[in-house]
DOKOL-590517 format. One record per residue (C-alpha): residue in one letter; chain; x negated, y negated, z. Coordinates in steps of 0.25 Angstrom, whole numbers, plus 5000, padded with zeros to 4 digits. Layout:
<atoms>
<type = A, mol = A, east = X, north = Y, up = Z>;
...
</atoms>
This chain:
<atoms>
<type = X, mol = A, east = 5000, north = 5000, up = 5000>;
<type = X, mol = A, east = 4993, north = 4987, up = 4996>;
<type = X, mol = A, east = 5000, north = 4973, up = 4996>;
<type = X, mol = A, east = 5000, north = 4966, up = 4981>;
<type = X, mol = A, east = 5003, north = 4951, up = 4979>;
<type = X, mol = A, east = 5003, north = 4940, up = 4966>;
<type = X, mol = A, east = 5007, north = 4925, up = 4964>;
<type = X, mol = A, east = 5008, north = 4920, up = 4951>;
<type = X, mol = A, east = 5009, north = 4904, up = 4951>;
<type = X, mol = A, east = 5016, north = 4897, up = 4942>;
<type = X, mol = A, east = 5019, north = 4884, up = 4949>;
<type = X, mol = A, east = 5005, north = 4876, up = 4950>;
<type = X, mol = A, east = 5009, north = 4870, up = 4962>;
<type = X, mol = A, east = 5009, north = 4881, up = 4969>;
<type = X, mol = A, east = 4994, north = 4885, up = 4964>;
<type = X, mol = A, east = 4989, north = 4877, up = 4977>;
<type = X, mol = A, east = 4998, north = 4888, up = 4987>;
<type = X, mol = A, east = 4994, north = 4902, up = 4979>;
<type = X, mol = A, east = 4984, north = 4904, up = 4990>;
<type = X, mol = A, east = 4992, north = 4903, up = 5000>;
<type = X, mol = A, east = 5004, north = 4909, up = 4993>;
<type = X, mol = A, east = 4997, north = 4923, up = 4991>;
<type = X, mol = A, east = 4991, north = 4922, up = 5006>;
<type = X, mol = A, east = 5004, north = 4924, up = 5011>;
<type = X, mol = A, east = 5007, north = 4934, up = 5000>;
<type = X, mol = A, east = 4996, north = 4942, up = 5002>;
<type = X, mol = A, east = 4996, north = 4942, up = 5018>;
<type = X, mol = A, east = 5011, north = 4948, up = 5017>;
<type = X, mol = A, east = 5005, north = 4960, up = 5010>;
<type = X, mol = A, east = 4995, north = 4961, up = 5020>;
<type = X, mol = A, east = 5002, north = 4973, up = 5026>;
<type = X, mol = A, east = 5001, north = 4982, up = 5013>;
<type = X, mol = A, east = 4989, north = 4981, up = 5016>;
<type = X, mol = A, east = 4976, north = 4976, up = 5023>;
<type = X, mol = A, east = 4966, north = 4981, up = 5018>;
<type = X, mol = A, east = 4961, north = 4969, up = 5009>;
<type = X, mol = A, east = 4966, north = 4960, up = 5002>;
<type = X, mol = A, east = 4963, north = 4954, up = 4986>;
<type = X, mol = A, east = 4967, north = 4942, up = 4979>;
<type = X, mol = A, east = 4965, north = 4935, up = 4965>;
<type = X, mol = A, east = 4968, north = 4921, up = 4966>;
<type = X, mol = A, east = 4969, north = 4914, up = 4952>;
<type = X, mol = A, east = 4967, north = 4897, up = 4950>;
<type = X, mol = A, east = 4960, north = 4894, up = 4964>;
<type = X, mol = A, east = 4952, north = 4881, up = 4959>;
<type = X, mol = A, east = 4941, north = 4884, up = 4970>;
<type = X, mol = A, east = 4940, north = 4900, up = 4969>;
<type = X, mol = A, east = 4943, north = 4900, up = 4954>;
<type = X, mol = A, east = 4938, north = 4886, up = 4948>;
<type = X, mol = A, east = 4947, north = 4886, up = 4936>;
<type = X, mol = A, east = 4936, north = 4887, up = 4923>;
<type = X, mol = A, east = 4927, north = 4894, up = 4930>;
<type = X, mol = A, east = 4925, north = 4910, up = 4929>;
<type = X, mol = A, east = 4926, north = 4916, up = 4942>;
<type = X, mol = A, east = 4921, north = 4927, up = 4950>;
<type = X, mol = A, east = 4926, north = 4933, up = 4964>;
<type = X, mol = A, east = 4915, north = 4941, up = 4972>;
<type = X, mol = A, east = 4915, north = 4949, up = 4986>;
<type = X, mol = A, east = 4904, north = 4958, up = 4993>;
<type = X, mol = A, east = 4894, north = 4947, up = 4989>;
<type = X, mol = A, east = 4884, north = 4945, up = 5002>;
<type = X, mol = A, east = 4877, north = 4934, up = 4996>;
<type = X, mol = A, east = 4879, north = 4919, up = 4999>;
<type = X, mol = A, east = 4888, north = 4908, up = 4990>;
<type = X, mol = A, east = 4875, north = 4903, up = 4987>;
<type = X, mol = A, east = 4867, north = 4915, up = 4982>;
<type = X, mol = A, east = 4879, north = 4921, up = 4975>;
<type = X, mol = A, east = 4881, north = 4908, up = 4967>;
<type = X, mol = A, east = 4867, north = 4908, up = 4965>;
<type = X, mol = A, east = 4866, north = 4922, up = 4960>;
<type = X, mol = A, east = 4876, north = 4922, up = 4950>;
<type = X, mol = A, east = 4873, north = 4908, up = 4943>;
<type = X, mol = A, east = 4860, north = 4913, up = 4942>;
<type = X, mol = A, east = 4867, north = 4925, up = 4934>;
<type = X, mol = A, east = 4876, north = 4918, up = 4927>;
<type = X, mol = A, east = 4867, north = 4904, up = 4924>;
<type = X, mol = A, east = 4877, north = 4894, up = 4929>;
<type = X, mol = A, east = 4882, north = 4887, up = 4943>;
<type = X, mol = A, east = 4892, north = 4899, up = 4950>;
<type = X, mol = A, east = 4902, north = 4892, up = 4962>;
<type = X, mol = A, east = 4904, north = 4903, up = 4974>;
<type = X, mol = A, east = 4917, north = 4901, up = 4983>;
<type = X, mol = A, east = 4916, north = 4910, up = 4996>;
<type = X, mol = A, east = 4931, north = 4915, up = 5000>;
<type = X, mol = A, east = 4928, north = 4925, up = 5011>;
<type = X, mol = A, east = 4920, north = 4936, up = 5004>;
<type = X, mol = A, east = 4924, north = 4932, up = 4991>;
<type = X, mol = A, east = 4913, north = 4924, up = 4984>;
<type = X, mol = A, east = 4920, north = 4916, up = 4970>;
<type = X, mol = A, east = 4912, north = 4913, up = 4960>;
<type = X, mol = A, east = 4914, north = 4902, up = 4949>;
<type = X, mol = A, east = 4907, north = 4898, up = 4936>;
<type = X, mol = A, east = 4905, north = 4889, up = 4925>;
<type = X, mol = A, east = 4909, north = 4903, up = 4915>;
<type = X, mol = A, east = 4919, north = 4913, up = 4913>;
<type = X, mol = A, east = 4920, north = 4923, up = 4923>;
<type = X, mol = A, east = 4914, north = 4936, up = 4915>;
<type = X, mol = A, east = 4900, north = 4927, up = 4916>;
<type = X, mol = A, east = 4902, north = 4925, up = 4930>;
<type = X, mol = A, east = 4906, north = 4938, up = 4933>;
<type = X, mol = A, east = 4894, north = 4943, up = 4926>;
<type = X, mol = A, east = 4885, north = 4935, up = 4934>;
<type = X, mol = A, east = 4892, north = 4939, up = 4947>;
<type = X, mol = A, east = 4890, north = 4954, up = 4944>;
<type = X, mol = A, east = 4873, north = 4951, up = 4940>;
<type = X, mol = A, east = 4872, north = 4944, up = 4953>;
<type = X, mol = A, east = 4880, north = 4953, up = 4962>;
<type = X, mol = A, east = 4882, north = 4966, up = 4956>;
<type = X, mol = A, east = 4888, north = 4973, up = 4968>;
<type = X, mol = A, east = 4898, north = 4962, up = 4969>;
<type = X, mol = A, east = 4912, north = 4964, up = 4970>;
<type = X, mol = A, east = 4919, north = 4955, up = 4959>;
<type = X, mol = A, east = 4931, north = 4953, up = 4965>;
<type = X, mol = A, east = 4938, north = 4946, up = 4952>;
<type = X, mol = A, east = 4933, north = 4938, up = 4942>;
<type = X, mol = A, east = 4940, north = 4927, up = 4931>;
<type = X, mol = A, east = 4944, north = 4913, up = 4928>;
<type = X, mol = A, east = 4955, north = 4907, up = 4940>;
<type = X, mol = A, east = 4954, north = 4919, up = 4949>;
<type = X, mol = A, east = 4947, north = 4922, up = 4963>;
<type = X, mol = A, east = 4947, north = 4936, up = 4969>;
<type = X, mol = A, east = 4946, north = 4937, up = 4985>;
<type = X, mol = A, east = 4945, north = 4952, up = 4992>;
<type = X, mol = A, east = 4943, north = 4958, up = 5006>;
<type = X, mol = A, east = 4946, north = 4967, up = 5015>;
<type = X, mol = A, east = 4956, north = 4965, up = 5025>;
<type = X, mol = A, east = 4970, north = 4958, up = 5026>;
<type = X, mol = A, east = 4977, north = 4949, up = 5018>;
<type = X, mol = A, east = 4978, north = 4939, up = 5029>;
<type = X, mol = A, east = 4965, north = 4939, up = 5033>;
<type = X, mol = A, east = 4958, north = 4939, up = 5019>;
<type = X, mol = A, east = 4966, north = 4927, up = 5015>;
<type = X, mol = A, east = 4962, north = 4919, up = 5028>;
<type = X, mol = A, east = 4948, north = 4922, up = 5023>;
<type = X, mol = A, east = 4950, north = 4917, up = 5010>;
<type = X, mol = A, east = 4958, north = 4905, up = 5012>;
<type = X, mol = A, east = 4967, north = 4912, up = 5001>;
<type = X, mol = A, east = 4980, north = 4900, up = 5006>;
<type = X, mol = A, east = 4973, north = 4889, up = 5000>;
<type = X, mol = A, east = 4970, north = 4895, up = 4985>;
<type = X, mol = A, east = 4977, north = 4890, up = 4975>;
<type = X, mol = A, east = 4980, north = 4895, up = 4961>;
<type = X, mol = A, east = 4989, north = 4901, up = 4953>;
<type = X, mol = A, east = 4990, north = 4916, up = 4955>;
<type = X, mol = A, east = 4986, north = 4927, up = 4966>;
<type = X, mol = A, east = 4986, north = 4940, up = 4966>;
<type = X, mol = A, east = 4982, north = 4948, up = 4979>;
<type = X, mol = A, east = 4981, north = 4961, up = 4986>;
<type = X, mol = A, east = 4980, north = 4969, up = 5000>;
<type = X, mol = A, east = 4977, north = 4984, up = 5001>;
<type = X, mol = A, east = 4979, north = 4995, up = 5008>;
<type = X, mol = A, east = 4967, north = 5004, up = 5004>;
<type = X, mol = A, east = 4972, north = 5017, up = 5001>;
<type = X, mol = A, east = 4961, north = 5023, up = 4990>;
<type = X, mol = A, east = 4949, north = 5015, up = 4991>;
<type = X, mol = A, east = 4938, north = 5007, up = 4999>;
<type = X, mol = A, east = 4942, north = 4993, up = 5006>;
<type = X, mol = A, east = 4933, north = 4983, up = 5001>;
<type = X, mol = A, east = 4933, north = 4973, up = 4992>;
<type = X, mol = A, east = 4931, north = 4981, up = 4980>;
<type = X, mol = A, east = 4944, north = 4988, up = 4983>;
<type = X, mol = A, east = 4952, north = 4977, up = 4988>;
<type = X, mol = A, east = 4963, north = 4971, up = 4976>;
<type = X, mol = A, east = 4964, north = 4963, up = 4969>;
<type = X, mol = A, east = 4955, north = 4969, up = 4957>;
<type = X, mol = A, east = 4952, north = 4958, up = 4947>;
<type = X, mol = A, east = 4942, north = 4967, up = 4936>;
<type = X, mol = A, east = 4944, north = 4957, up = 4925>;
<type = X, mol = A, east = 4944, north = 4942, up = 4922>;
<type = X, mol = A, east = 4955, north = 4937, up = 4931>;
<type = X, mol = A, east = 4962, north = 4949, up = 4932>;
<type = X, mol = A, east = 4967, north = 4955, up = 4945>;
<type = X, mol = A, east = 4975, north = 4967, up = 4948>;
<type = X, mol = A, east = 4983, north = 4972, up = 4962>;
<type = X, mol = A, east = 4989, north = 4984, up = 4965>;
<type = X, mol = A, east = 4997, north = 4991, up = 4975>;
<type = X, mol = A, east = 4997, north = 5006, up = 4974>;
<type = X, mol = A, east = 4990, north = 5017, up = 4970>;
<type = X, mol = A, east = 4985, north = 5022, up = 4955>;
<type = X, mol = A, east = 4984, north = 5038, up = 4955>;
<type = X, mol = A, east = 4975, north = 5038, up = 4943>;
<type = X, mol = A, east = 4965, north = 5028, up = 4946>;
<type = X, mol = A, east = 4952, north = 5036, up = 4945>;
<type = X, mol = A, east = 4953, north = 5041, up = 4933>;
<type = X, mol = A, east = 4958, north = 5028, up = 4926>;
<type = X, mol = A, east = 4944, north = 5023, up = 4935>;
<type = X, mol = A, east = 4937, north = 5034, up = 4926>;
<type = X, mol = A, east = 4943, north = 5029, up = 4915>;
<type = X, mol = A, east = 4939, north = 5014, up = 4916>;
<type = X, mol = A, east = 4925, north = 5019, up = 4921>;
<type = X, mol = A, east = 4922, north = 5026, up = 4910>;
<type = X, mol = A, east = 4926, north = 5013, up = 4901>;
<type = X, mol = A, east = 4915, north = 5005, up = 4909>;
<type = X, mol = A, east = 4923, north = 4999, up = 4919>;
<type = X, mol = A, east = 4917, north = 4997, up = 4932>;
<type = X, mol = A, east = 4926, north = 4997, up = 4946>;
<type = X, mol = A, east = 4922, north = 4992, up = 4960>;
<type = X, mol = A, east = 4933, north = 5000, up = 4969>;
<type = X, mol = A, east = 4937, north = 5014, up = 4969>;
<type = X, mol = A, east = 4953, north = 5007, up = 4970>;
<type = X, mol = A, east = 4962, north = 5009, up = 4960>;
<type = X, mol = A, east = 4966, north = 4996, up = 4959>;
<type = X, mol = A, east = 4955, north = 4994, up = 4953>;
<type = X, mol = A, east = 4957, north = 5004, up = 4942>;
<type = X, mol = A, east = 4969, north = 4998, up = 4938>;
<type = X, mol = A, east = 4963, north = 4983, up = 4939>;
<type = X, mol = A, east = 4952, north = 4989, up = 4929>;
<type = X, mol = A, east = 4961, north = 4996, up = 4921>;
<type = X, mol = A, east = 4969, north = 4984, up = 4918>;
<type = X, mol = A, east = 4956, north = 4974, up = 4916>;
<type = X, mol = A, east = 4953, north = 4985, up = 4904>;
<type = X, mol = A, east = 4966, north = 4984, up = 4899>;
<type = X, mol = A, east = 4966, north = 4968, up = 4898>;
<type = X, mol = A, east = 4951, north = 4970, up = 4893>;
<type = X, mol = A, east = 4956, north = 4977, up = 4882>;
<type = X, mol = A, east = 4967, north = 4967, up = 4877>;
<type = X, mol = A, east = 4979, north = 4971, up = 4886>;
<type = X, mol = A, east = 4989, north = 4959, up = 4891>;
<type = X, mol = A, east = 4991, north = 4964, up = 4906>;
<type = X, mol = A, east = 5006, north = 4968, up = 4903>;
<type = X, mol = A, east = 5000, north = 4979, up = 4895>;
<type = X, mol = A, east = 4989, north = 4983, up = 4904>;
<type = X, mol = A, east = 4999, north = 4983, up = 4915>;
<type = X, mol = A, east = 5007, north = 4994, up = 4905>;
<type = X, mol = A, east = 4994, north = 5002, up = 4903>;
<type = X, mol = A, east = 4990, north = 5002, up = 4918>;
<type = X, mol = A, east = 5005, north = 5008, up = 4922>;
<type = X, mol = A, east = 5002, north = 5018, up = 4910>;
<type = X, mol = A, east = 4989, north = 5023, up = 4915>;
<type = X, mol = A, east = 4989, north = 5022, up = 4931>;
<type = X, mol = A, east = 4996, north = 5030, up = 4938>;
<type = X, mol = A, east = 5001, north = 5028, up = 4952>;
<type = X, mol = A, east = 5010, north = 5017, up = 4959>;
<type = X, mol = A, east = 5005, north = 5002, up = 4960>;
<type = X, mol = A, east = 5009, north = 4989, up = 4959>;
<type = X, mol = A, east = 5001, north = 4980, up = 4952>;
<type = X, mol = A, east = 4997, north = 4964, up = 4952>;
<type = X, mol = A, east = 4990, north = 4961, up = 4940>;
<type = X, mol = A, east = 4983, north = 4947, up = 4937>;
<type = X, mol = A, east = 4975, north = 4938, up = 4929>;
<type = X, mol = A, east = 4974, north = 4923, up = 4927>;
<type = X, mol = A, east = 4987, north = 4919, up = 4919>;
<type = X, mol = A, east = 4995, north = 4935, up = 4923>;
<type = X, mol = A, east = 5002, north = 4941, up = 4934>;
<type = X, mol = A, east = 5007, north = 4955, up = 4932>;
<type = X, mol = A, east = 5014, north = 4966, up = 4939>;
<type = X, mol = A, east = 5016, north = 4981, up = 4938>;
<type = X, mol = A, east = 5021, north = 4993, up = 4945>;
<type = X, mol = A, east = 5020, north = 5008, up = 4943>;
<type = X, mol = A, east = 5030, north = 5016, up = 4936>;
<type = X, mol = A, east = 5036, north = 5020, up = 4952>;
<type = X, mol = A, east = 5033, north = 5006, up = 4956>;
<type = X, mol = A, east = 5034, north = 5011, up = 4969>;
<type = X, mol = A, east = 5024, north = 5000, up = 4975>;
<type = X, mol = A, east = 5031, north = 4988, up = 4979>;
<type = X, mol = A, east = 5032, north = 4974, up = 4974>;
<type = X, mol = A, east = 5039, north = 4962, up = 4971>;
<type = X, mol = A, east = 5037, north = 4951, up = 4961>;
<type = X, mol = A, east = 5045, north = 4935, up = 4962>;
<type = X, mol = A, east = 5044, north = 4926, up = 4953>;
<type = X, mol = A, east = 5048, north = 4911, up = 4951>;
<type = X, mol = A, east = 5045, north = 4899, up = 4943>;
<type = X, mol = A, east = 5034, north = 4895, up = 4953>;
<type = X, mol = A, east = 5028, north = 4909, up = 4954>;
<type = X, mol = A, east = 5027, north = 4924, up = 4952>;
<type = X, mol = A, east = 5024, north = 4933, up = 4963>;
<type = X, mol = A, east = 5021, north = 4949, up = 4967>;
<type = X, mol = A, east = 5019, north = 4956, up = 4980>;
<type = X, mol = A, east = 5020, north = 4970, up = 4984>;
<type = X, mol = A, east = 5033, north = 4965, up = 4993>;
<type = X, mol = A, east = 5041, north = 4953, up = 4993>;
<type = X, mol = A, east = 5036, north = 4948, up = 5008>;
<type = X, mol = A, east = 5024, north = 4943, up = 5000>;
<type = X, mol = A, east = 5031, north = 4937, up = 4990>;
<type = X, mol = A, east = 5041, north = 4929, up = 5002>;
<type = X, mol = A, east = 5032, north = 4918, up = 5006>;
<type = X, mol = A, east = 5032, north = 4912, up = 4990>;
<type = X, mol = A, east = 5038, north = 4899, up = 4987>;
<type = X, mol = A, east = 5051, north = 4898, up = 4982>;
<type = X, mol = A, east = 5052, north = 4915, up = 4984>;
<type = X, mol = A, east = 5066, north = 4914, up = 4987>;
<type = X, mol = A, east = 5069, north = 4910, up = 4973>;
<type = X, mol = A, east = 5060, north = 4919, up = 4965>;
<type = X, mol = A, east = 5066, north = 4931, up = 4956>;
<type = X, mol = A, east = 5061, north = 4943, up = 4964>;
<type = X, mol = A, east = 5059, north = 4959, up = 4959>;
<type = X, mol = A, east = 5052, north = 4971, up = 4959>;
<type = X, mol = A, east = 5044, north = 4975, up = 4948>;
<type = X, mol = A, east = 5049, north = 4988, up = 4940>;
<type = X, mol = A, east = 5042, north = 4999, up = 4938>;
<type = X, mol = A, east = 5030, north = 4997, up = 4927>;
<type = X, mol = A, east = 5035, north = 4983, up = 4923>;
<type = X, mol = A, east = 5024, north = 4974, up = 4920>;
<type = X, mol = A, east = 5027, north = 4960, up = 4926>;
<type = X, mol = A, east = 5018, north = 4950, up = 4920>;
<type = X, mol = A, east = 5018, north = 4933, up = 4922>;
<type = X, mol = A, east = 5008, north = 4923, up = 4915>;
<type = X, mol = A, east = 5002, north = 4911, up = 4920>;
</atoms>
C-alpha cells in the first residue's frame, strides 16, 4: 500500500501555493505509507530556473562548493547548487542532457534523482510530514506536482528506491501497486542497454515508458502499451512538463480519485488528499475505470 498524489495547475495564480497545496496532500497519505516520500515539482524559479537545464542529485557527501566546482569543470561552464536537505539542484547555462553528463563524469556513483527543464526532484526516507518540513516544500511555487509515500514491500528503502522515478528529461512516474512480471521485463530492458538503479519495479515501469517516449510514442499510447505488457495491479501518475496522466489495471483494484475544475486537476489514492484543494466543493469528481487512460496538457 503506497499513497499517490498530483496537481496539475491551470490558474497561474495559484502557482505561488502549489507547495503548500501538495504538502497538505502528501502528509494526508502519509499513513499509506512512511517509509519515504518522493516529489517532482515542476516551475519553481529558485530549484528549477526557468531556461536553464537542471539536474536533481542525492547521496553526494561532498560540499556545494566542490560539487559545483567539480561538474563546471566537467561541463566548462558556471554550474548554480541549491541545498534542499540531502538533495543537491544543480542548474546551467545548457540543456540538461549536457549537465546530466557532467554530473555523472564528476560523481558516477550518484544517484540522479531526476533530470530536465522546469522540474526539481526531492527524495528520502522517512514521513511525509517530516520530509516536507526538511524541505521547506510549502513555500515552492510552480505549476504541477506530483508526489509519492511507500510502504516497502519488494525492495530496499533508500533513496534509489523511493518514487518518484523521473528516468527521462522531465518525465516522472508514481505507482501504487505491484507489477507481477517485472523482472523479466527488467531483463528485457537490460538487454536493450538500459541501465537501473533500484531492484523496485517502479522503476521497471518508469523505464519502460521513458523507452517507449524515446522511440516516438505520445504517452497516451505508451500508457496502452504498459497496460498490455505489465501484469499485476497499480495505479499510476505519469508526468512531464506540459502532461499529466493517469492509468489503472484491468482490475483496478488500487484506489483512486481524480477532481477537476477550471483552476485545476487533481489525483490522489483517496479523496481525503484531495479535501484541502481550493474550491473542492465545486469540482467534478470520479473514479478512473479500468484501463482508461486520463491525460491533460499544460
Amino acid at each position: 500500500m503506497c499513497g499517490i498524489v498530483g496537481l496539475h495547475l491551470r490558474t497561474p495564480q495559484l502557482y505561488p501555493r502549489l507547495g503548500e497545496l501538495l504538502t497538505g496532500m502528501l502528509c494526508e497519505m502519509g499513513n499509506r505509507g512512511s517509509d519515504s516520500t518522493g516529489v517532482a515539482v515542476y516551475g519553481d524559479p529558485i530549484w528549477s530556473p526557468a531556461g536553464r537545464g537542471v539536474v536533481s542529485v542525492v547521496d553526494v557527501s561532498d560540499d556545494v562548493e566542490a560539487v559545483a566546482s567539480a561538474v563546471s569543470g566537467q561541463l566548462g561552464r558556471d554550474v548554480d547548487v541549491v541545498t534542499v536537505d540531502a538533495t543537491y539542484l544543480l542548474s546551467a547555462d545548457t540543456n540538461s542532457a549536457a549537465l546530466l553528463d557532467a554530473v555523472k563524469a564528476a560523481y558516477p556513483r550518484a544517484l540522479i534523482a531526476g533530470f530536465g527543464a522546469d522540474m526539481a526532484v526531492l527524495k528520502g526516507v522517512g514521513h511525509p510530514r517530516i520530509l516536507t518540513d526538511a524541505w521547506s516544500l510549502a513555500k515552492a511555487q510552480g505549476w504541477q506536482g506530483v508526489g509519492h509515500t511507500r510502504m516497502a514491500t519488494e525492495s530496499a528503502v533508500t533513496p534509489a528506491g523511493c518514487h518518484p522515478y523521473t528516468v527521462g528529461p522531465e518525465q516522472t512516474m508514481v505507482h501504487n501497486g505491484s507489477f507481477a512480471n517485472h523482472a523479466t521485463i527488467r531483463r528485457q530492458l537490460r538487454s536493450a542497454g538500459i541501465d537501473f538503479d533500484s531492484e523496485n519495479d517502479t522503476e521497471v515501469g518508469a523505464r519502460f515508458i521513458a523507452k517507449q517516449l524515446a522511440d516516438g510514442r505520445d504517452i497516451e499510447s505508451a500508457l496502452k502499451e504498459l497496460c498490455a505488457t505489465f501484469d499485476g495491479f497499480y495505479t499510476l501518475l505519469v508526468s512531464n512538463r506540459d502532461s499529466f496522466a493517469v492509468v489503472r489495471d484491468a482490475i483496478a483494484c488500487k484506489p483512486a480519485v481524480i477532481a477537476e475544475t477550471a483552476d485545476w486537476v487533481a489525483v490522489g489514492s483517496e479523496y481525503r488528499a484531495l479535501a484541502g484543494l481550493p474550491g473542492v466543493e465545486n469540482a467534478v469528481i470520479w473514479e478512473p475505470e479500468p484501463e482508461v487512460i486520463y491525460a491533460w496538457n499544460r
